[in-house]
VEXVEX-964594 format. One record per residue (C-alpha): residue in one letter; x, y, z. Coordinates in steps of 0.001 Angstrom, whole numbers, plus 500000, padded with zeros to 6 digits. Layout:
N
AXYZ/...
//
This chain:
939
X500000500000500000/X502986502159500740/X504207501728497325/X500989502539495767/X500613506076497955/X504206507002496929/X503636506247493279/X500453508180493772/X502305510928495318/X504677511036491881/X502542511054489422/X500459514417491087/X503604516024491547/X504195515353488127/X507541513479488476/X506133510451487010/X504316510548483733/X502056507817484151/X501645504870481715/X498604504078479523/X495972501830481061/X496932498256480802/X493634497521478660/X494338497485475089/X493112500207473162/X490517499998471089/X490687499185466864/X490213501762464777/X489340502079460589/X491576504025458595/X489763505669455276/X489832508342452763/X488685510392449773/X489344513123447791/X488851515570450807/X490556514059453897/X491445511097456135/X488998509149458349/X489087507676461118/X485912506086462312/X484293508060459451/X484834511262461263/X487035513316459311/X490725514276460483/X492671517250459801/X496152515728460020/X498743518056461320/X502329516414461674/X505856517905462809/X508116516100461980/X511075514392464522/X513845512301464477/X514531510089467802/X518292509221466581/X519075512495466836/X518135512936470488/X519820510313472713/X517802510280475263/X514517508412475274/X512880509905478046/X513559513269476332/X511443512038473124/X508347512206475499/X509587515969476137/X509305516786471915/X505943515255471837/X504525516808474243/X505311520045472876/X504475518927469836/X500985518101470972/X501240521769472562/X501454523380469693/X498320522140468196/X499594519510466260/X497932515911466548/X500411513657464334/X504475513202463832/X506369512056460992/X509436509807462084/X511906508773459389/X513398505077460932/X517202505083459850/X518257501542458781/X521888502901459271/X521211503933463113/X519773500466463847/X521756497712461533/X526124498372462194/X526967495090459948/X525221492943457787/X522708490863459676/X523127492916463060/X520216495043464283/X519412496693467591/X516247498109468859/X517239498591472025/X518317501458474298/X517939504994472158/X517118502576469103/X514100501232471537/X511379502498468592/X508539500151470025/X509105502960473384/X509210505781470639/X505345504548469270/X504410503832472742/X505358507442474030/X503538509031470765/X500033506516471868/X500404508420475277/X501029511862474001/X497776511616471682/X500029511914468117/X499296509992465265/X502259508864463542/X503310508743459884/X505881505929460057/X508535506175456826/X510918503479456996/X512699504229453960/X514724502283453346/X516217505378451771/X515441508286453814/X517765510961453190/X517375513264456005/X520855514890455537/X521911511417457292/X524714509318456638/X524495507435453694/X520495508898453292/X519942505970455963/X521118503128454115/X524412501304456162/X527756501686455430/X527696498249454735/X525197498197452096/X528005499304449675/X529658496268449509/X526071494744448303/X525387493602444720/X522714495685443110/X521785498969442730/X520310500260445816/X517025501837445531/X515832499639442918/X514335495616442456/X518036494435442413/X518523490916443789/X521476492199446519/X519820495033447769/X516565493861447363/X517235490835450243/X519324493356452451/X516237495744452505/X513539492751453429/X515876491535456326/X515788495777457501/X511897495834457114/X511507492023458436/X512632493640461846/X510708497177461698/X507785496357459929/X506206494195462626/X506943496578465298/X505421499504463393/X502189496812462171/X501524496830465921/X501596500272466998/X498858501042463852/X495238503153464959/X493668499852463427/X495078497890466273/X494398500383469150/X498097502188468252/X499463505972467098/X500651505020462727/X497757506307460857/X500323506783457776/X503154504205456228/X505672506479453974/X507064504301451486/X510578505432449942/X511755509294450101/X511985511814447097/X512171508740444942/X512176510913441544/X515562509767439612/X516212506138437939/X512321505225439814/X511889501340439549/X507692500561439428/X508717497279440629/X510934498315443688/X507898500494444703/X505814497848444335/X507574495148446178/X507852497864449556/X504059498516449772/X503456494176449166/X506080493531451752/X504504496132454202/X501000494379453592/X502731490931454060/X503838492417457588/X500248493459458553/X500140497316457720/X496891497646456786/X496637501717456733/X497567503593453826/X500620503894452322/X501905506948450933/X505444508296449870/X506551511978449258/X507284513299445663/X509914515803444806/X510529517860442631/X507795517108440376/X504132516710441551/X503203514901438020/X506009512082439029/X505493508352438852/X502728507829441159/X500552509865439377/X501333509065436055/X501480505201436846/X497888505757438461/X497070502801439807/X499661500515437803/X502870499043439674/X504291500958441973/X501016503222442967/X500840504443446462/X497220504961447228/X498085508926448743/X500926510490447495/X502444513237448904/X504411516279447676/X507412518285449131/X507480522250448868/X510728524169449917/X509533527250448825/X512590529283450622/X515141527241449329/X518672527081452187/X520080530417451385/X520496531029455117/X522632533884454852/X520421536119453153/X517554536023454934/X516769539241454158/X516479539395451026/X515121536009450201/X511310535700449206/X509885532201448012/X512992531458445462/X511647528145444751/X508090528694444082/X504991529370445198/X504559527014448036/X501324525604446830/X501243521871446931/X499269520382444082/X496923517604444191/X498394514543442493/X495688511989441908/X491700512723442291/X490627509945444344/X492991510762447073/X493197514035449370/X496033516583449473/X498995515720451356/X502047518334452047/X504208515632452863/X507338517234453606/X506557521291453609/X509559523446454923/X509565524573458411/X513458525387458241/X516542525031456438/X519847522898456754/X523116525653456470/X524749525021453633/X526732528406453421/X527942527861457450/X525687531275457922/X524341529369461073/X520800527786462391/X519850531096463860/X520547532282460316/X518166529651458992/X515474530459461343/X515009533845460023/X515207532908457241/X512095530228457753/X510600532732460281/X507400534014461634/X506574536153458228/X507652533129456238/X505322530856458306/X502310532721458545/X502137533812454422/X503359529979452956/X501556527992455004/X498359529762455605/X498500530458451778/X498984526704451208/X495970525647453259/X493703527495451145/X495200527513447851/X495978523741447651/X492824522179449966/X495763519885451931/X494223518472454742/X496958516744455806/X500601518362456268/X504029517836457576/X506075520032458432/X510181519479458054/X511159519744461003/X509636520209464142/X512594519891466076/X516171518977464760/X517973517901466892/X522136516636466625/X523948515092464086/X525634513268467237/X528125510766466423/X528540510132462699/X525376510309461475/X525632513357459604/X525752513275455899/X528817515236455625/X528445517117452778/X525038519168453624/X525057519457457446/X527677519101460426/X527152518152464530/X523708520290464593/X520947519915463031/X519043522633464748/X517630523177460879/X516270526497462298/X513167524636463727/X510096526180465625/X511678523917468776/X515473524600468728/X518049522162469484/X518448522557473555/X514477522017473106/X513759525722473424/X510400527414472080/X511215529800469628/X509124532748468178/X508094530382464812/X507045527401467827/X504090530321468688/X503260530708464866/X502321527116464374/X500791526627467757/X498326529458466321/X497823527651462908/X497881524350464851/X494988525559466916/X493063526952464024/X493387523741462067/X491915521888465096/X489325523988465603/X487623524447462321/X487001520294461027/X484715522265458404/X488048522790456600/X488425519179456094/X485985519019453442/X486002522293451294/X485663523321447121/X487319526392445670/X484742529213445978/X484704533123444705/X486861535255447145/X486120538816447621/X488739541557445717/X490444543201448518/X492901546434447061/X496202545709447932/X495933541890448958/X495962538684447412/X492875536399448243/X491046532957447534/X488592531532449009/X487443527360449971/X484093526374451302/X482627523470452843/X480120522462450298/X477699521114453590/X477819523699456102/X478272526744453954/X481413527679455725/X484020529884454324/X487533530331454438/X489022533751452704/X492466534286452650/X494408537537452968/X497745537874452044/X499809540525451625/X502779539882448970/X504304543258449439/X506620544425452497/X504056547449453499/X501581547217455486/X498302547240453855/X495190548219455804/X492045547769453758/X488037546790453327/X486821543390452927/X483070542222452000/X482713538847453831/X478805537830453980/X477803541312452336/X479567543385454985/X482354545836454546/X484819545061457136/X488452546715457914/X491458544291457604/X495038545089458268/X497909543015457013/X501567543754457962/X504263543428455307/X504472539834453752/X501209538957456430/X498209536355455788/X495166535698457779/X492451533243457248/X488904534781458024/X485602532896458898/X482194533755457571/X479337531287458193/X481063529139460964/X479139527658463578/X480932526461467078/X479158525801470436/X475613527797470246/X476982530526468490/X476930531595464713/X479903533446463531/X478335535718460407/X482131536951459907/X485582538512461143/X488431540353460211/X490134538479463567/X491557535155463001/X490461532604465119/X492359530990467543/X490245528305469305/X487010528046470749/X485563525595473055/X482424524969475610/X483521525221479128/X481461525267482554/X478070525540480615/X479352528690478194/X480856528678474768/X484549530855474800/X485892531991471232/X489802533046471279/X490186535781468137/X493429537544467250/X495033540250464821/X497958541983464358/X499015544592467261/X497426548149465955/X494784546637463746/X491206546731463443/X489020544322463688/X485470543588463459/X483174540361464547/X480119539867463499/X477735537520465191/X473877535976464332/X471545536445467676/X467206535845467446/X467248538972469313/X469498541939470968/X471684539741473004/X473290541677476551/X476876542903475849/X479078543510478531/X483191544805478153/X484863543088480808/X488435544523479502/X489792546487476519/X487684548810474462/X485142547510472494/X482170548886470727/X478942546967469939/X475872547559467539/X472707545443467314/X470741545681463626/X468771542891461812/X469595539872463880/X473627541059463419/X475934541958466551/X478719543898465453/X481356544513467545/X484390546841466633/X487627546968468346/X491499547684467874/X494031544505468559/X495920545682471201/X496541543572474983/X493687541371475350/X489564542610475292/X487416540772477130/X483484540457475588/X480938538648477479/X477738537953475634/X474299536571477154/X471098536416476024/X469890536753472655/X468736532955472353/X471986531830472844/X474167530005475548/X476968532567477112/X479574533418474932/X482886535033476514/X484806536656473776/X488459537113474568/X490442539813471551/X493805540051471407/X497120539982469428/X499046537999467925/X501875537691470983/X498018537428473715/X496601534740471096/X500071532927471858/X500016533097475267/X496927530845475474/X496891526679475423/X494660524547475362/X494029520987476572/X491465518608475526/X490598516214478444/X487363513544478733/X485820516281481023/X486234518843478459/X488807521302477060/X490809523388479211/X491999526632478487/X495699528242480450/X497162531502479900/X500479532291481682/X502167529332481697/X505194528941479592/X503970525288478259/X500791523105478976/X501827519447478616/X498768517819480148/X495688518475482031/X492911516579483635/X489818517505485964/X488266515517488234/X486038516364491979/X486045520182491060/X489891520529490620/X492150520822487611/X495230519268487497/X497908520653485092/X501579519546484076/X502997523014483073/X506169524825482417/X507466527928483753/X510769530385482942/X509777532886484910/X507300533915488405/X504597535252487212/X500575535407487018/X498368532630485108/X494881532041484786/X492596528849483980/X489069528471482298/X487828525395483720/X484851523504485096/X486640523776488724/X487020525579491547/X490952524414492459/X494226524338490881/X497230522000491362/X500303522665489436/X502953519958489194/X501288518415491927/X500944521496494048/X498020523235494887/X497790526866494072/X495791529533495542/X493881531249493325/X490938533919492805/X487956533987490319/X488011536902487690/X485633538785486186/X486285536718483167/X485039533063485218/X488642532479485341/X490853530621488049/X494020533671488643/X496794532962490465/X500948532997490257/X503238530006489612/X506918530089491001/X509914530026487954/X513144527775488175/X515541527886490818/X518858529326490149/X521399526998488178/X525000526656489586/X527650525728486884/X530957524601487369/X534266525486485560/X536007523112483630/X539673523520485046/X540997519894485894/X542155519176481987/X544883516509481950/X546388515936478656/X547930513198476604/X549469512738473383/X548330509194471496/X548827508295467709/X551134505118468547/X550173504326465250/X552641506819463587/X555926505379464846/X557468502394463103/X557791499636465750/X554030499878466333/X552476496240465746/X550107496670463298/X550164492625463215/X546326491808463967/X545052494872461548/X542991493770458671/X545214493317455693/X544543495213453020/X544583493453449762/X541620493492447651/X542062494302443950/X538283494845443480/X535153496694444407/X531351497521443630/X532620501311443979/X531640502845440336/X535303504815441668/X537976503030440315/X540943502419442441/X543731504791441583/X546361502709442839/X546318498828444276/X545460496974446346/X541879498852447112/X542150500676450040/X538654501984450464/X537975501843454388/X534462500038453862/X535584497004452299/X537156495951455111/X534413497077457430/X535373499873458608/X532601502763458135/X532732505594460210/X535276508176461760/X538682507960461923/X540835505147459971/X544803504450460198/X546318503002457020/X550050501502457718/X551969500831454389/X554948498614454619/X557623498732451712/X561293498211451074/X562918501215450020/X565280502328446999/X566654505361448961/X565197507424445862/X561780507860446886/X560853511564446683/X557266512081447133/X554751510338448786/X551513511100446747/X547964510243448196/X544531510518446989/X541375509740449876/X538154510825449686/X536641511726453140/X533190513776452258/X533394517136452961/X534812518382455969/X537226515800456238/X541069515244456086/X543951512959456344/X547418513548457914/X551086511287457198/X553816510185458613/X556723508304457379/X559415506261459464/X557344508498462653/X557977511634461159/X555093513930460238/X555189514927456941/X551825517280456684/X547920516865456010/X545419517534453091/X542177518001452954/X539804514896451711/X537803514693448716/X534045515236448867/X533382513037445882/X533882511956442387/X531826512237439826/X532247508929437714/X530109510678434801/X531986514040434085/X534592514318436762/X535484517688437942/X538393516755439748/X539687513470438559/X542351513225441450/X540124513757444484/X541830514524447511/X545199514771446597/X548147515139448672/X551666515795448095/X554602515298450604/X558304515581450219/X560066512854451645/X562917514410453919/X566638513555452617/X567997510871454390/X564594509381456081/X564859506289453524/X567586504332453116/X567976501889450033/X566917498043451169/X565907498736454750/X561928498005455001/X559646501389456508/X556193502028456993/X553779504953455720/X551036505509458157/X547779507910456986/X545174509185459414/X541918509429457627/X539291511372458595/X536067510351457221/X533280512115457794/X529883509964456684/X528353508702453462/X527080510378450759/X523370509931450021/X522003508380447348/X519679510710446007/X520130509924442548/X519444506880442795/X522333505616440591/X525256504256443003/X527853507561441964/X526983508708444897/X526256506367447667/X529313503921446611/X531345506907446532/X534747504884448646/X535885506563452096/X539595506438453058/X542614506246451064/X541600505739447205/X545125505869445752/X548734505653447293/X552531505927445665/X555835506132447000/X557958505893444059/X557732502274442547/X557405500687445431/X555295497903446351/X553603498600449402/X551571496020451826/X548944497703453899/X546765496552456959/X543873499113458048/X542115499345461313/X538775501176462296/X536787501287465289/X537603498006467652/X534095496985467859/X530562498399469050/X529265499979471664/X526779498029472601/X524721501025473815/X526074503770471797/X525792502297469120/X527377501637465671/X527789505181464676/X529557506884467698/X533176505728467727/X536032505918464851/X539571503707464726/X541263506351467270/X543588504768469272/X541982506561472401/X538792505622470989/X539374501803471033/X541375501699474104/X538682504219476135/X540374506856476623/X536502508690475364/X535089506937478006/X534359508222482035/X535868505011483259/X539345505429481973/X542009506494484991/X543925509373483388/X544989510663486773/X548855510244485928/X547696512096482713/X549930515520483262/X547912518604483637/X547046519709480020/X549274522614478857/X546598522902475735/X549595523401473374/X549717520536471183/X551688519072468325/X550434518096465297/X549344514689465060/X546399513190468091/X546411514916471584/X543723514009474109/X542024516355476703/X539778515262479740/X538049517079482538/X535593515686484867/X532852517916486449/X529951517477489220/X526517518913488268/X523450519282491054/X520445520775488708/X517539521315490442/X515152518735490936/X511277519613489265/X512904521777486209/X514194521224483018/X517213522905482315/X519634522151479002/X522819522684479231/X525163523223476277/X529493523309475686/X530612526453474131/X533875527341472828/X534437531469473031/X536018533013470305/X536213532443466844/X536372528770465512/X539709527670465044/X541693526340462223/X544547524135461532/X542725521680464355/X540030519345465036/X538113518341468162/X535874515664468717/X533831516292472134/X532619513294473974/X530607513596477426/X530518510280479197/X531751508132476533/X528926509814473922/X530194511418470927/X528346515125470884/X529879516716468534/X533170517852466610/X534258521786466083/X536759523758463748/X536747525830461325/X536972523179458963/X533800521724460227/X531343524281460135/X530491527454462507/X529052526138465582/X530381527138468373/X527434525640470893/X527230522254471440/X523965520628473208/X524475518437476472/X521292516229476038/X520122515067479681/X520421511664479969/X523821511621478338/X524441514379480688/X524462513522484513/X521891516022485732/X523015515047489607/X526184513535489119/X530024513385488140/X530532513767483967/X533572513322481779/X534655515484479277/X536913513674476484/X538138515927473819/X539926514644471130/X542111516824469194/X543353515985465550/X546108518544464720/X547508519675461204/X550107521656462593/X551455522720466176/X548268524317467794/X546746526343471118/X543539524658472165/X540457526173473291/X538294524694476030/X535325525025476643/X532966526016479365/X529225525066480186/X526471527490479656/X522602527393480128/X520274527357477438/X517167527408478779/X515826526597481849/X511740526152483328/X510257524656486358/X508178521185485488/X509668519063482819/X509977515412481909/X511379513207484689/X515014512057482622/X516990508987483963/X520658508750482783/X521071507062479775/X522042503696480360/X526156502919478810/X529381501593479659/X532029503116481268/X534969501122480438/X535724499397476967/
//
């Protein structure tokens, strides 16, 4: 009984979120038309953000995303499943741990998110390899089409996903409404590829429709093919309207179109499946960069433009949150560590100012399901503005956009249902307007407000309507008779004429309208802006909807005996109010006192997070490695080296092949050691590797260090631009060989991932890593390779290279390194490790994300790879890319405990290194409970 109170206890204080009743949920139908999904019949808006859970490695944290997903209005996520993150060798796969996807579906079931499930097997994603294993290059067959090889490596990859994701469906009682077959499959397409991943789904059990998501061309092969071979039964489009031009954010307007997605087939509805809600950084300009550039402005005129322009009721939006390129999962010649993508929820899990943008679309979309069934119909000319119009061909609702194209504000008349009304539009604005929508007892005639929500609570109907601050706006609403109108707050003026109330008001703060009377239930009216409209949530609970203003985040709420519970966040002390059927409050499990407004509301004040304490990082203790470099090193149990052929569309430019995959070795760093007698003649050592971009490659001969060179990004085996990729030349110092003694050559490769595959044609996934063509002189030259050791098994296939630290633990917090000397932080070129350890004691009850930042700018002529307790977080230089911030997930990081820094510093030349110190980036009182990340300490 104890056990039960104090799990009781928990879950009111809100440090346990509690699990789903053990009963299984109930099945479900999954249908369609040429309007929207169903589910049950009923009609479904689908509204989707899409997330990636291997780029946050920490699975209690993926509960965090979702529930601000769910926040934010949105009821479904899209989750790519990355065969790469799950299968390290042929044969091998791993669901547990941060790969635990069954948790992932479970967590979604609990939040309340549908799911669009798209297993690939190509993904893309601006991942490693687009998704597909390293391995899979050393397959037969063209990946990406019916070829034997690949076709039996992708059926053992879906064997093991497939019948997790067949379980979690909605017709089973689970969160996948969607199954996204393929990605941007638009180049060499193969009907019978296509065909083969929708029979093998079906074989598995998924029973709800299958879609995929065009590019490039919304006439591609599903619609031509119809319903021939190949044929999803919805296909979806992609839009990047604002293309990545991060670094000119201001100037940059829709370069890639209009932004409308186009209905493919007729018997199907409109599906954005991948519409841009950010940008990767392909000019280093920086995430922040690429959030203005994909900001508010951007959001509110595509998107709302799209809704009405293109009838999509169903959307995703790329990407919800980003996350981290963590590890070597990045594909290494689009992104690098981060992969903020300049989201609405930023990489330390932050709301930004676009997170507030779609929560009031989100909102909208969920509270008008008239808009899942609508026909173009004749919009009113407005001078000035752009505008269409969509109605619902059954309820005589219409939707009328506004948009402004121009950068000047643009105030202006619109006739909606016969009336002139004002409407203001800031530069580059939209709004949607209402006429003839009907919600609670109420009968909107019209509005030059947008709506936010509107719900029934405690026996009277609330309506939530917003405009830009300094506009005007006007409501118009049906009564029998004169209903009573009384201004609780703001100024607001009211006529009565011909069964029409008209009330007229400015958007500025928040007005306050109660209505009675008139034939009508209550109606309380609450005006505001855009920032008051954002400072509302709402939460839909099986005592009805709740509605919180204050509060920094609502993640749940429920009601029951007269009070309201509510899981919130808060970043600051401050006031907050609730409009619910109840007379009490708890908070996190604590009761607050509170007073009834004017308004009906619950008011009262919530505390913000405690102070944060951060220690310095000032115990570094140094060591120089790279054993690997001198001659006498035993290279004896290395993989030889000695294959003369490979699948690689590169040919070799010297043998034996030396590409680092053939021998199994796929990610980070490789050592090559080349064994050779010499002729005392030898003047240059000349080397060719291709490392993607980023990447480079240092040498040493007989132990001394000869130089670096950067690594080729790729070759292209068509019309090659640079037909000796990644070249290096190095003088061999007079006297270092001697004619008939035997030496060595040994290479440091840095590779930095796998190119995609988004041609579909092998140039560019079977693109080699590692050395791809050696020569000293004549000689003959035997060579043994060695990568990473072996797996982590928690980590995971993707987190450590060949470093000799790295495969004897010197990344991990169990290694002693106290006879490590203090570090000095001058290092010589060549491998030099750094490690601190540091106690954290965050606050219990808050959420606070910590990140590593390096001051100054980003330094060249070194590398560092960052690991915190044995996790690979991240890897800064100039040479990689501009971030200077690197995100401590919790979980990985210790919130109450002792951490280890391991920095790993890859040197060109003789360098100073920079440290770095721990900062806060962001902080709130409530939260997800996080447990550490489960993962070994020693190798």
């Amino acid at each position: 009984m104890k056990k039960i109170l104090l799990v009781l206890a928990l879950v009111i204080a809100g440090l346990v979120v509690p699990a789903p009743a053990a009963p299984a949920a109930p099945k479900h139908t999954v249908t369609y038309d040429r309007y929207s999904l169903m589910v049950d019949g009923e009609r479904v808006l689908l509204q989707a953000a899409e997330f990636h859970y291997f780029r946050l490695p920490s699975p209690d944290l993926w509960r965090d995303i979702l529930e601000k997903e769910k926040a934010a209005g949105f009821n479904a996520v899209s989750v790519y499943f990355s065969w790469a993150f799950h299968s390290p060798a042929p044969g091998k796969y791993d669901f547990t741990g941060v790969r635990d996807v069954d948790r992932l579906l479970r967590i979604a079931e609990e939040t309340g998110l549908y799911v669009i499930a798209r297993p690939g097997p190509y993904i893309n994603a601006e991942t490693t390899g687009g998704g597909f294993p390293a391995w899979l290059k050393t397959v037969p067959g063209r990946a990406r089409s019916s070829a034997p090889g690949y076709t039996a490596a992708y059926h053992d990859w879906l064997a093991h996903l497939n019948p997790i994701l067949a379980r979690h469906q909605v017709t089973r009682g689970g969160s996948v409404l969607l199954y996204n077959v393929e990605n941007e499959y638009a180049v060499n397409t193969d009907a019978v590829y296509m065909q083969d991943l929708q029979d093998t789904a079906r074989a598995a059990g998924i029973d709800v429709p299958i879609t995929t998501n065009n590019c490039c061309d919304a006439g591609s092969w599903s619609s031509t093919w119809g319903s021939g071979p190949g044929a999803v039964q919805i296909p979806g489009v992609d839009d990047y309207p604002q293309s990545f031009d991060c670094g000119n954010a201001a100037t940059v307007w829709g370069p890639w179109g209009a932004g409308v997605t186009e209905k493919v087939r007729d018997d199907a509805p409109v599906f954005a499946a991948e519409y841009q809600a950010g940008a990767i950084d392909l000019n280093n300009a920086g995430y922040d960069a690429c959030r203005d550039l994909t900001g508010v402005q951007y959001t509110k005129y595509f998107q709302k433009g799209n809704v009405i322009l293109s009838g999509a009721t169903a959307f995703n939006y790329y990407m919800g949150f980003g996350g981290t390129n963590w590890g070597w999962l990045a594909q290494p010649n689009d992104v690098y560590t981060s992969y903020d993508y300049g989201a609405a929820i930023d990489e330390s899990r932050q709301l930004t100012d676009k997170y507030f943008e779609y929560k009031r679309q989100g909102y909208f979309l969920q509270a008008v399901p008239q808009l899942t069934k609508t026909d173009v119909s004749a919009a009113p000319a407005v001078a000035g503005l752009e505008t269409a119009a969509r109605t619902n061909p059954d309820t005589g609702t219409q939707f009328v956009l506004v948009r402004n194209a121009g950068t000047t504000p643009v105030s202006a008349t619109v006739d909606l249902a016969g009336l002139a009304l004002p409407v203001g539009l800031e530069g580059h604005g939209a709004k949607i307007l209402l006429t003839g929508f009907d919600f609670g007892a109420q009968h909107l005639v019209a509005s030059t407000s947008e709506l936010l929500t509107q719900a029934t609570v405690g026996g009277r109907d609330v309506g939530i309507l917003y405009g830009t601050d300094g506009t005007a706006g006007s409501t118009v609403l049906s009564y029998a008779r004169k209903p009573s109108v009384r201004v609780l707050d703001g100024q607001v003026t009211s006529s009565y004429d011909g069964g029409k109330l008209r009330l007229d008001y400015t958007h500025r703060g928040l007005a306050r309208v109660l209505i009675s009377g008139g034939g009508h239930r209550p109606l309380l009216l609450l005006l505001g802006t855009d920032d008051t409209a954002a400072s509302f949530w709402r939460y839909d609970t099986p005592a009805g909807p709740i509605l919180v203003r204050g509060t920094d985040l609502l993640r749940s709420a429920t009601v029951a005996h007269g009070t309201v519970a509510l899981r919130a966040d808060t970043a600051a002390a401050g006031g907050f109010e609730v409009l619910a059927a109840a007379k009490d409050v708890l908070v996190n499990g604590v009761r607050v006192p509170t007073r009834t407004t004017s308004s009906g509301t619950l008011e009262g004040r919530l505390p913000g997070p405690r102070g944060v304490s951060l220690p310095s990082l000032d115990g570094w203790r140094q060591q120089g490695e790279a054993p690997e470099a001198k001659p006498a090193f035993d290279d004896s149990r290395w993989t030889v080296a000695d294959k003369s052929t490979s699948l690689s569309p590169f040919v070799p430019m010297s043998q034996p092949v030396l590409f680092s995959d053939e021998y199994g070795f796929h990610t980070g760093s490789v050592w090559y050691r080349g064994h050779f007698t010499a002729t005392g003649g030898e003047a240059t050592v000349d080397l060719n590797a291709i490392t993607g971009k980023r990447g480079d490659y240092l040498v040493w001969l007989n132990g001394r260090y000869l130089g670096a060179a950067a690594g080729g990004v790729e070759l292209d085996t068509e019309a090659p631009v640079n037909p000796s990729p990644g070249h290096g030349e190095f003088t061999v110092p007079a006297g270092l060989l001697r004619a008939g003694e035997r030496a060595v050559l040994s290479v440091l490769v840095q590779n930095m991932g796998h190119n995609d595959d988004w041609t579909a044609d092998d140039n560019r996934f079977r693109q080699p890593r590692g050395l791809v063509g050696a020569r000293i002189g004549t000689a003959a030259i035997d060579w043994r390779i060695q990568g990473t050791a072996k797996i982590d098994p928690a980590r995971g296939g993707l987190n450590n290279g060949g470093l000799y630290g790295e495969r004897t633990g010197w990344s991990l917090p169990g290694y002693a390194d106290r006879i490590w000397p203090k570090a000095s932080k001058t290092v010589p070129a060549g491998v030099t490790w750094l490690r601190d350890n540091f106690r954290l004691d965050l606050p219990a009850g808050q959420d606070t994300s910590l990140a590593l930042r390096f001051d100054g700018a980003t330094p060249a002529g070194y590398r560092a790879i960052l690991y915190l307790n044995g996790w690979n977080v991240g890897q800064y230089g100039t040479a990689i890319g501009p971030q200077t911030d690197f995100v401590l997930p919790t979980g990985v990081l210790h919130a109450n405990g002792t951490n280890t820094l391991a920095v790993a510093v890859i040197a060109e030349q003789p360098s100073t290194v920079a440290t770095p110190h721990l900062v806060v980036k962001g902080s709130q009182r409530g939260g997800v409970p996080v447990r550490d990340v489960p993962a070994s300490d020693r190798p």
